[in-house]
NUBA-39837 format. One record per residue (C-alpha): residue in one letter; x, y, z. Coordinates in steps of 0.5 Angstrom, whole numbers, padded with zeros to 4 digits, always signed. Layout:
N
AXYZ/...
//
This chain:
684
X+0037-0017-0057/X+0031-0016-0051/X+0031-0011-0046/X+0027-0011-0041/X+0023-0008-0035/X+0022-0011-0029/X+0018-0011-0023/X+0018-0015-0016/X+0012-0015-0010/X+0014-0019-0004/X+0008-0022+0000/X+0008-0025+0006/X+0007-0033+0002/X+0009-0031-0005/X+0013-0026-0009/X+0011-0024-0015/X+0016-0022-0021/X+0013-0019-0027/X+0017-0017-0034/X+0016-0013-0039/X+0019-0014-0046/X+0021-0008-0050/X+0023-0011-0057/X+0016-0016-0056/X+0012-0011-0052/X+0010-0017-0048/X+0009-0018-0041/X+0010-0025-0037/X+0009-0026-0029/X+0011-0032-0024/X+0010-0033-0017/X+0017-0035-0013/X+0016-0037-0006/X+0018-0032-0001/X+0023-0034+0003/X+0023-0031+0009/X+0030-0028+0012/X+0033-0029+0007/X+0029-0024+0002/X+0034-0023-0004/X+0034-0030-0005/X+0027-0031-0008/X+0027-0025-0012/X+0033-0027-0015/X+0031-0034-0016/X+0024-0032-0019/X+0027-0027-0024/X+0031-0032-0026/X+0025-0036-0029/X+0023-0031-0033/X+0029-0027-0035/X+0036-0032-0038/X+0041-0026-0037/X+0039-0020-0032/X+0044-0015-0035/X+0039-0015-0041/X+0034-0011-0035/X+0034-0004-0036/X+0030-0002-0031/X+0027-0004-0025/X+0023-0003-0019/X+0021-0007-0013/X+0016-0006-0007/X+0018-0007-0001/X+0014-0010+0006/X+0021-0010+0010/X+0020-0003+0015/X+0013-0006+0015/X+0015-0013+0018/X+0020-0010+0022/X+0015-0005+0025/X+0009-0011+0025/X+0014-0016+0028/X+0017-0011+0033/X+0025-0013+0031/X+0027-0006+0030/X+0033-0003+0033/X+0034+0001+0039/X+0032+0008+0039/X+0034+0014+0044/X+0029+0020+0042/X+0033+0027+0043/X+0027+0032+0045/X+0027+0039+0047/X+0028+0039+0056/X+0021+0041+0059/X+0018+0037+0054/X+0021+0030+0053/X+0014+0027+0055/X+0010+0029+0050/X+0012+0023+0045/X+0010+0019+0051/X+0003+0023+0052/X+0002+0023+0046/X-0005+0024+0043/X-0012+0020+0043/X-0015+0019+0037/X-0023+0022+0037/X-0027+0016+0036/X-0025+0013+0042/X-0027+0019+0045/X-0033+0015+0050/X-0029+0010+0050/X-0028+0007+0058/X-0024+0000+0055/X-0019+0004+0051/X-0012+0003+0051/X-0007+0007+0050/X-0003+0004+0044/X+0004+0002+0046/X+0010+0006+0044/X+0015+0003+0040/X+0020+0006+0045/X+0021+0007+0053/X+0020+0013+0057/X+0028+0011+0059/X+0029+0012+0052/X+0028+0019+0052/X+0034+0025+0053/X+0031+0030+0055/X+0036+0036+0051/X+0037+0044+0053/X+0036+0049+0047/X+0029+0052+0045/X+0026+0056+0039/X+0020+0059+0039/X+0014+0059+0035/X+0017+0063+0029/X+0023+0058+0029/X+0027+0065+0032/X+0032+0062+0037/X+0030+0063+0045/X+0036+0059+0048/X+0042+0056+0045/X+0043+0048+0043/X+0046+0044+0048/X+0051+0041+0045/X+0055+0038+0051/X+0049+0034+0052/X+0048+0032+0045/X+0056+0029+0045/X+0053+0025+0052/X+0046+0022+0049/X+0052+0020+0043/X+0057+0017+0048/X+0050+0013+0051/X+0048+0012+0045/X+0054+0008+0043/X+0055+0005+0050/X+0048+0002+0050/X+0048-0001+0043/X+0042+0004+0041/X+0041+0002+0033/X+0039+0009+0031/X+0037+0016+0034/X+0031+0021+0033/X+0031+0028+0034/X+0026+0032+0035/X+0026+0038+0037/X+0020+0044+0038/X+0019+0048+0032/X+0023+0044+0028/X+0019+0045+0022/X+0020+0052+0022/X+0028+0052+0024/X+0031+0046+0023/X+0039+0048+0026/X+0038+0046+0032/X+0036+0038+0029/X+0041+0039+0023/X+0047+0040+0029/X+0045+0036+0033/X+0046+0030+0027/X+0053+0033+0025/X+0055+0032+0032/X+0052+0025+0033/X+0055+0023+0026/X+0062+0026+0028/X+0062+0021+0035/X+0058+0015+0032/X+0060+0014+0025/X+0058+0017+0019/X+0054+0011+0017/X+0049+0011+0024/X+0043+0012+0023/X+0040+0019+0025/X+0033+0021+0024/X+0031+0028+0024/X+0024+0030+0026/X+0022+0036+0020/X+0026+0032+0014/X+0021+0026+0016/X+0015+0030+0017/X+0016+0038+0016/X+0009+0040+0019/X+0006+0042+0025/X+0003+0038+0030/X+0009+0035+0034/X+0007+0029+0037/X+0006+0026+0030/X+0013+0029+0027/X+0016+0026+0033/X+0012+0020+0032/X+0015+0020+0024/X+0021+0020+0026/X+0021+0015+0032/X+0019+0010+0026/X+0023+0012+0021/X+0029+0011+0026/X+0027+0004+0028/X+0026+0001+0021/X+0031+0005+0017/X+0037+0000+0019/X+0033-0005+0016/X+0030-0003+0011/X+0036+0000+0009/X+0041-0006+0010/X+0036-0010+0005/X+0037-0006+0000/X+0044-0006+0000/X+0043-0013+0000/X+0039-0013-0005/X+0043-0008-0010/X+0049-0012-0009/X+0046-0019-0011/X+0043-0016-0017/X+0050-0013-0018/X+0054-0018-0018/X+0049-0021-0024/X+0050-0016-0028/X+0044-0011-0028/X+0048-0004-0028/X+0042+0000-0028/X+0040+0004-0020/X+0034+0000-0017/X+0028+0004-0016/X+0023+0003-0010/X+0016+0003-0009/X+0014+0009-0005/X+0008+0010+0000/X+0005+0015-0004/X+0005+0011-0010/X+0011+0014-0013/X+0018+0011-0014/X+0025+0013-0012/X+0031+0010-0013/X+0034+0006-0008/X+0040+0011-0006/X+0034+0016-0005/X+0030+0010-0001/X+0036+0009+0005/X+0036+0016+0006/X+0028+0017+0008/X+0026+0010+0009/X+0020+0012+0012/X+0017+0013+0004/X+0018+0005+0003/X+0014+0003+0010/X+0007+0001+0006/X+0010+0001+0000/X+0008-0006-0002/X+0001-0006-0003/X+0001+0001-0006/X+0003-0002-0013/X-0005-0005-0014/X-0008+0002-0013/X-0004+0005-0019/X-0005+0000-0023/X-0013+0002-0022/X-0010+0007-0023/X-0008+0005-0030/X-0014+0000-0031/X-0018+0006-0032/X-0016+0008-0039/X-0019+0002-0041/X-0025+0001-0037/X-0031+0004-0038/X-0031+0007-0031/X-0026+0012-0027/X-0029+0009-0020/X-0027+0003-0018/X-0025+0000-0011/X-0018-0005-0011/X-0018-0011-0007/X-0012-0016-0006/X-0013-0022-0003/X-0006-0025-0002/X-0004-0031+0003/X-0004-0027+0008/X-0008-0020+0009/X-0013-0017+0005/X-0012-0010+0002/X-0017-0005+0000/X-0015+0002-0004/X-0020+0007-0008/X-0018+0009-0014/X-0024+0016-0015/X-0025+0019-0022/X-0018+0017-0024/X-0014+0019-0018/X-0012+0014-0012/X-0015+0016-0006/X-0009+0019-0003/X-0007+0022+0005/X-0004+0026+0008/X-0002+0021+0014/X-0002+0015+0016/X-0003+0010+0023/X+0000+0005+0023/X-0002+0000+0030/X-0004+0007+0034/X+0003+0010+0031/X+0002+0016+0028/X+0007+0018+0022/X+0005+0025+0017/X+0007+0023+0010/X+0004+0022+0003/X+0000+0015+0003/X-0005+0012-0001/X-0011+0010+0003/X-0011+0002+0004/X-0015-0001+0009/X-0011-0008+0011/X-0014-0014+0015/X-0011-0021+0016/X-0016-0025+0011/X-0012-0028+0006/X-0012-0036+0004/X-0007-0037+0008/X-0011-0035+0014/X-0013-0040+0019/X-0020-0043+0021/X-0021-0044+0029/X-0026-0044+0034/X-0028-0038+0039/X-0034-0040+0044/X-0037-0044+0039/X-0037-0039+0033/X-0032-0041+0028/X-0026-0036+0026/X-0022-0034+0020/X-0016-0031+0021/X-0012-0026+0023/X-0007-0031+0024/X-0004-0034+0017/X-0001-0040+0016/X+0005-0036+0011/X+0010-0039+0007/X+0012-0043+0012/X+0008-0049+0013/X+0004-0046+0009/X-0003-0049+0009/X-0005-0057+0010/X-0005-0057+0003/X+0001-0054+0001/X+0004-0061+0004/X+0010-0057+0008/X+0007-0060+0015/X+0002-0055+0015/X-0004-0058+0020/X-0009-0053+0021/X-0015-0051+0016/X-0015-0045+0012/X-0018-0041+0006/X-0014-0044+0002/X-0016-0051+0004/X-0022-0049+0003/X-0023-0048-0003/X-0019-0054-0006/X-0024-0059-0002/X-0030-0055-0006/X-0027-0056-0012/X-0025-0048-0015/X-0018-0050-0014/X-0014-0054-0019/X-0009-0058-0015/X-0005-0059-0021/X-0004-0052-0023/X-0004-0047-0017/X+0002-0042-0017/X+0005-0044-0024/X+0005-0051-0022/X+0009-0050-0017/X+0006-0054-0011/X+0002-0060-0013/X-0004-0059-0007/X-0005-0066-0003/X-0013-0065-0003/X-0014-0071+0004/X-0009-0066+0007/X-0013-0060+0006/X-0019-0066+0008/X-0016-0068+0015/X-0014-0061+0017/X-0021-0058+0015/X-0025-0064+0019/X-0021-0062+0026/X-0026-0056+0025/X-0032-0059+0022/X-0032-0065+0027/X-0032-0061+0033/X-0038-0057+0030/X-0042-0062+0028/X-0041-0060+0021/X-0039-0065+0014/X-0032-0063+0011/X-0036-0059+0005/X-0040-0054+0010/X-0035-0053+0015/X-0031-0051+0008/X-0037-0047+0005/X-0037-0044+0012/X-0029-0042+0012/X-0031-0038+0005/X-0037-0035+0008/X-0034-0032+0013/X-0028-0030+0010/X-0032-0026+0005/X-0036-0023+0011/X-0030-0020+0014/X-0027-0018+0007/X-0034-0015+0005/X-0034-0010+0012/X-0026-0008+0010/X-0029-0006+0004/X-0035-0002+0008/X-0030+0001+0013/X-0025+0005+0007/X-0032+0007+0003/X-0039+0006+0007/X-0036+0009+0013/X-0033+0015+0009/X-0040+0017+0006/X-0037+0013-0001/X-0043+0008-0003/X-0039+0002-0006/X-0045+0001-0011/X-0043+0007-0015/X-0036+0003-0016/X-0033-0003-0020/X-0029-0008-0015/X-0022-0010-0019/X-0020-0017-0016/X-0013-0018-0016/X-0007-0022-0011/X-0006-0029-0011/X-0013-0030-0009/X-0017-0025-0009/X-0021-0027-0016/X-0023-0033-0013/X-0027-0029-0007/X-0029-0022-0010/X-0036-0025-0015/X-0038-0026-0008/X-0036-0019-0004/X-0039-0016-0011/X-0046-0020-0008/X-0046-0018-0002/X-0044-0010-0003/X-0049-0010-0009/X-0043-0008-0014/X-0045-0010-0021/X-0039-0011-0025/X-0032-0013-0022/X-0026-0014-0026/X-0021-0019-0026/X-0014-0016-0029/X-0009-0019-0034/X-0003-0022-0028/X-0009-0021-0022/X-0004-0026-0018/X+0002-0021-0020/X-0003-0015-0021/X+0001-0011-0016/X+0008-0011-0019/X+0005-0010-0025/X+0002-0003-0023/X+0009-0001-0020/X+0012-0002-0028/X+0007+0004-0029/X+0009+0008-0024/X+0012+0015-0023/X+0018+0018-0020/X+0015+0022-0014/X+0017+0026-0008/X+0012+0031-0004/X+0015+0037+0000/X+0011+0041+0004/X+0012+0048+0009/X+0007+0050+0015/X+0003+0057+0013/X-0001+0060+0018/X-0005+0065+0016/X-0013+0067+0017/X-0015+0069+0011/X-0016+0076+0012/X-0009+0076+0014/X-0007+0073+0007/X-0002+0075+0003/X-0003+0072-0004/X+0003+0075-0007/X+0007+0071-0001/X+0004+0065-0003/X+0005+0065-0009/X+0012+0066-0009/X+0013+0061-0003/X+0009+0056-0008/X+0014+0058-0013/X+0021+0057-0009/X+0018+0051-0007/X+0017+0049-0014/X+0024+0050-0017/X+0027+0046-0011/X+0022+0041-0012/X+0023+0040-0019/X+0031+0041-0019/X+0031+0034-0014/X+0029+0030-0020/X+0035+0030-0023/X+0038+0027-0017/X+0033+0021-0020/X+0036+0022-0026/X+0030+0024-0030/X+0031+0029-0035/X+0028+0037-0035/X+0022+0037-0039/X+0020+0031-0036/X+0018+0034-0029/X+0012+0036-0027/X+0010+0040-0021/X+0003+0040-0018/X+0001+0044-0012/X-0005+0044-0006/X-0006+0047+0000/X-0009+0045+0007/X-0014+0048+0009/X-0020+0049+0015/X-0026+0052+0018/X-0023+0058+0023/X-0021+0055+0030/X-0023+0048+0027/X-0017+0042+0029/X-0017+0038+0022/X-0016+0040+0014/X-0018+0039+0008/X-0013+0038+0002/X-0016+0043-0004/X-0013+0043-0010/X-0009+0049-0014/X-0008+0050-0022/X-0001+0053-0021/X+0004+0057-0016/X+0001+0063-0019/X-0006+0062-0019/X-0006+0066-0012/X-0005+0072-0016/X-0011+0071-0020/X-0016+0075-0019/X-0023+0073-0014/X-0017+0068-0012/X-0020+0067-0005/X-0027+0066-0007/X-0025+0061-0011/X-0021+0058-0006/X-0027+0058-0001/X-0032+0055-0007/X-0026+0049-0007/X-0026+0048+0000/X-0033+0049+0001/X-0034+0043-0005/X-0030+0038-0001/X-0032+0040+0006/X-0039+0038+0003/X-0038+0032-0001/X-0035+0029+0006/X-0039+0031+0011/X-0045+0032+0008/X-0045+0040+0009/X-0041+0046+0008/X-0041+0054+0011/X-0038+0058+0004/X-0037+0065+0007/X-0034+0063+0014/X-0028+0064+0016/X-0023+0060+0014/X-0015+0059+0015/X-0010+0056+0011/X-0005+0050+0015/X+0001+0049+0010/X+0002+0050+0002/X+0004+0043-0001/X+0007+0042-0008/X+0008+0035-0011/X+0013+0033-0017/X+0013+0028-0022/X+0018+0025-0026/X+0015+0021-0032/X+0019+0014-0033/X+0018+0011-0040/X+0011+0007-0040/X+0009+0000-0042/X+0004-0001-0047/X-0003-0004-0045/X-0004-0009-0052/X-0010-0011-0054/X-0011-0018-0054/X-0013-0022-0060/X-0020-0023-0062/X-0024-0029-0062/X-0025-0032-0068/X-0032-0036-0066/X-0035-0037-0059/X-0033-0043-0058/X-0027-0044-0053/X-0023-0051-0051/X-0025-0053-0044/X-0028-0059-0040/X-0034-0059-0035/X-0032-0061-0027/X-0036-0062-0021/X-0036-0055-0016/X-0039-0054-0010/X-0043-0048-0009/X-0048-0047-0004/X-0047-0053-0002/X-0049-0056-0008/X-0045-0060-0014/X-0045-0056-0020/X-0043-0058-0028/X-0038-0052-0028/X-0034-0049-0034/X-0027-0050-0033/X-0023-0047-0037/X-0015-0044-0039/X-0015-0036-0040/X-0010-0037-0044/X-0016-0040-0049/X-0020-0033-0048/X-0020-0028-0053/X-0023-0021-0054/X-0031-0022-0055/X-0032-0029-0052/X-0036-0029-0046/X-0040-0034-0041/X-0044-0036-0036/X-0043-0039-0029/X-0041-0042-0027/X-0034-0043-0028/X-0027-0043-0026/X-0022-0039-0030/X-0015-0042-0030/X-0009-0038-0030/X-0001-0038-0028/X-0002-0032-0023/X-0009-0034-0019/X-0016-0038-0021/X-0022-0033-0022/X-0029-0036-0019/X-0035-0035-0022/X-0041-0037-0019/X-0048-0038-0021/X-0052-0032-0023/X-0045-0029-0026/X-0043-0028-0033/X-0036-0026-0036/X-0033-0022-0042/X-0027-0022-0044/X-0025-0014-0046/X-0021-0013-0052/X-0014-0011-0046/X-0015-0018-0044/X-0020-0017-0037/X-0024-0020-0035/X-0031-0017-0033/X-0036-0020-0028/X-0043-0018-0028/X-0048-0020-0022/X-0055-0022-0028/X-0058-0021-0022/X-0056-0012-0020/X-0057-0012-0028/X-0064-0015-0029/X-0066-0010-0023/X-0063-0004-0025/
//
């Protein structure tokens, strides 16, 4: 009997559902419509599809956008902030961002909270986390009873220096759990965020404490419907970081999940690189709402310390995802005479004109029917018959008022669309001193090899590579994923102050409580594994570099902190384009990340072609305006070796991959498709 592992990804027009066979060792993926409000529903009904009997699901993993939407759509619950008396305000201060330094126009972001939403609580420590004057605890009891008279749905706590003392925050929740009720939501700031900076720990927990009901309500949901079809193993859940937790450990640090659905695209880059013939590759998913842009750099997703999310600042492990409202459900429209793309979507609901769910207004998806590159009998599985004189009528409310015939105003739609898309790419690698060339572009989401050979154009890229499941990419990288959790502990210290055997000894203690809470994750002894850096910066500068370390014990090893100041001066050139070795330098905070190696899925070869020749047919495609002869061909047809010439268009359950002239594909012996520009080629 089959036992499978199971993967779902909710995007804001699709769930994708991947399942990975381990008696067959094979994979299948299918889209099931997103059914918003009610969530659970289109998970469980898409892995229905594939999957007869869910008590044969051994393991499973699930990314979630639900904190995400909750914070997006502002319907989190009603926080009461506790901070320290004296300085109540700085949540509210808060902190300009330094490119907005000269800007007159700029806005301060509106908080997620009000000013009266503030209690201001007697109690203070000081810098050492040494106790200066005692916790208030009648006024605790006070903002409880208001707390609970007033209908707050959650409590942050942050208080100064937390981080270096958490008792104040760790009584002030004992005493708020024992008026509220042990299941109330209560979010402390140095267990959401135990670094220094305080309005950024502040903010963390902030939002922690508005999306954690949510999130947490989902997943109880979730866990009780699958539990209810007989699937008895612990749910896991994509973390921001790019690793996973299970759901227990999720409802209890719900800020780690908050942009935990995009990330599982970047770990399968990730996993991609084993087979690729590059390290260096720049994922793009293309879904029907949002465009998502991540890096994957010599091996390793581009990881960050923290993230802003809208203004909202929140300090945590993060994969670096550059997101923008481009996606095939993005909605075309007029500004000042100028034609639009997005950021509003059309979702699920209606949906595009074409979808035929009584959606009026052209988009991408539109778009792309009327030029032909997509197949209005197979998109989505088949499970939506696309209705082209919809797709037609819709686009012509934009095209007649341009002067513009139904092709060229889709055309235009396109063009415009993969204009915004190809500066997201530029904002997350042009920007930061990364030049896009060096990369290869992995197209995933539901549209995103429909649009990437054109990006790869307009950046110059050589090759892009459409993955096995590109609809359901996603999820498929989270069936790669590891257990993972990240800790940290502020550590002040000029380097001449150093004490390295200090060092070494936190590193290690940090290490044995790191490793040790794995087991709560259910993972065996020699599958842990415990990595270390330390944050690092120039003397007096604000901002730092992560430089990483070989062990807790490396500290001790001799001419340690020359080696230190080479790693950092490396780091600090590559970014900035100069470095000053031998300046002073001073360490911010020792961090050490663990990582529970799950079972892996394998990454099967495809069978050879037997010929050149495959089946397929020759239809018609718009491209530059033009109509074209175009192969059109299944890729289920395609074997390892065969290769063609656009143009083309490549059919499959999960998305439609587009090749335009000027482009040819080889299909790698792992199933991708490599898609190289004939025209980059000939120059280099």
């Amino acid at each position: 009997m089959s036992t499978y592992r199971v993967s779902m990804d909710i995007g804001g027009t699709f769930t994708d559902i991947v399942t990975y066979d381990e008696k067959t060792k094979q994979y299948r993926a299918t889209k099931a419509s997103t059914t918003p409000g009610e969530l659970s529903r289109g998970v469980i009904s898409g892995m229905g599809t594939l999957i007869e009997d869910l008590s044969a699901i051994d393991f499973i993993v699930h990314g979630t956008t639900q904190g995400l939407n909750a914070f997006l759509e502002r319907r989190g619950v009603d926080v009461l902030l506790l901070a320290t008396a004296g300085v109540e305000d700085s949540y509210h201060i808060a902190r300009g961002p330094r490119y907005e330094l000269y800007n007159a126009q700029y806005r301060k972001p509106r908080p997620l909270i009000e000013r009266k939403d503030v209690v201001g609580i007697r109690g203070r420590l000081q810098y050492d986390g040494s106790e200066l004057t005692p916790l208030d605890e009648d006024a605790v009891r006070a903002a409880a009873v208001r707390a609970r008279e007033n209908g707050y749905g959650a409590v942050a706590v942050g208080f100064l220096f937390s981080y270096k003392n958490p008792a104040h925050e760790l009584r002030a929740r004992e005493i708020l759990l024992e008026e509220l009720g042990e299941d109330f939501t209560v979010a402390l700031s140095h267990e959401s965020a135990k670094e220094w900076r305080e309005y950024e720990r502040t903010s963390s927990a902030v939002v922690e404490a508005y999306t954690g009901p949510v999130v947490r309500n989902y997943l109880l949901d979730l866990e009780e419907q699958l539990g209810d079809r007989g699937v008895d193993v612990p749910l896991h859940i994509m973390q921001s970081s790019g690793g996973v937790l299970t759901a227990r450990s999720a409802r209890a640090r719900p800020l780690q999940t908050l942009l935990s659905g995009p990330v599982g695209g970047a770990i399968g880059c990730e996993k991609l690189t084993e087979t690729l013939s590059t390290n260096n590759l720049i994922g793009v998913d293309m879904g029907g709402t949002s465009f998502d842009v991540s890096l994957v750099i010599d091996g390793v997703p581009d990881v960050s310390t923290e993230a802003t999310l809208e203004g909202q600042p929140m300090l945590m492990s993060v994969v670096n995802i550059h997101t923008i409202g481009a996606g095939g459900g993005s909605v075309a429209w007029i500004e000042a005479g100028g034609l639009r793309v997005g950021p509003r979507s059309a979702g699920a609901s209606p949906g595009p004109a074409c979808y035929g769910r009584g959606g009026v207004e052209p988009t991408v998806t539109d778009a792309n029917l009327v030029l032909g590159r997509v197949d209005a009998d197979t998109f989505a599985g088949g499970q939506i018959r696309l209705d082209r004189t919809a797709a037609e009528t819709a686009l012509a409310t934009v095209g007649d008022r341009l002067g513009l015939s139904v092709i060229d105003i889709a055309e235009g739609i396109c063009d415009v669309a993969n204009s915004q898309m190809a500066q997201a790419i530029r904002t997350i690698t042009i920007a930061r001193g990364i030049e896009p060339r060096d990369f290869a572009l992995v197209a995933f989401g539901g549209a995103g090899a429909m649009h990437a050979a054109f990006l790869a154009r307009e950046l110059g890229i050589a090759e892009t590579v459409v993955p096995r499941f590109p609809g359901a990419f996603s999820a498929w990288g989270m069936l790669q994923s590891n257990v993972r959790k990240d800790f940290t502990e502020p550590y002040f210290f000029l380097d001449e102050d150093l004490d390295l055997a200090d060092m070494s000894r936190t590193l290690r203690e940090m290490e044995e409580s790191a490793v040790e809470s794995l087991a709560h994750e259910g993972i065996p002894a020699d599958r842990r594994i415990a990595e270390h850096s330390v944050d690092v910066r120039y003397q007096l500068q604000e901002f730092f570099l992560t430089v990483p370390l070989a062990s807790a014990d490396e500290p001790l090893e001799e001419g340690f902190m020359d080696t230190l100041a080479r790693r950092f001066s490396a780091q600090y050139e590559e970014r900035y384009g100069h470095a000053n070795y031998g300046a002073p330098i001073e360490v911010v905070t020792l961090r050490t990340r663990v990582i529970g190696e799950l079972d892996s899925t394998d990454t099967r070869r495809i069978a050879e072609a037997t010929s050149a020749e495959f089946p397929h047919e020759i239809r018609q495609v718009i491209f530059d305006r033009e109509p074209r002869d175009t192969i059109i061909v299944e890729r289920e047809s395609l074997g390892a070796g065969h290769t063609l010439s656009g143009p083309a268009i490549i059919l499959e359950a999960t998305a439609t991959t587009v090749v335009p002239p000027g482009f040819t594909v080889a299909v790698d012996p792992h199933g991708a498709l490599i898609i190289r520009n004939l025209d980059i080629e000939g120059e280099s």
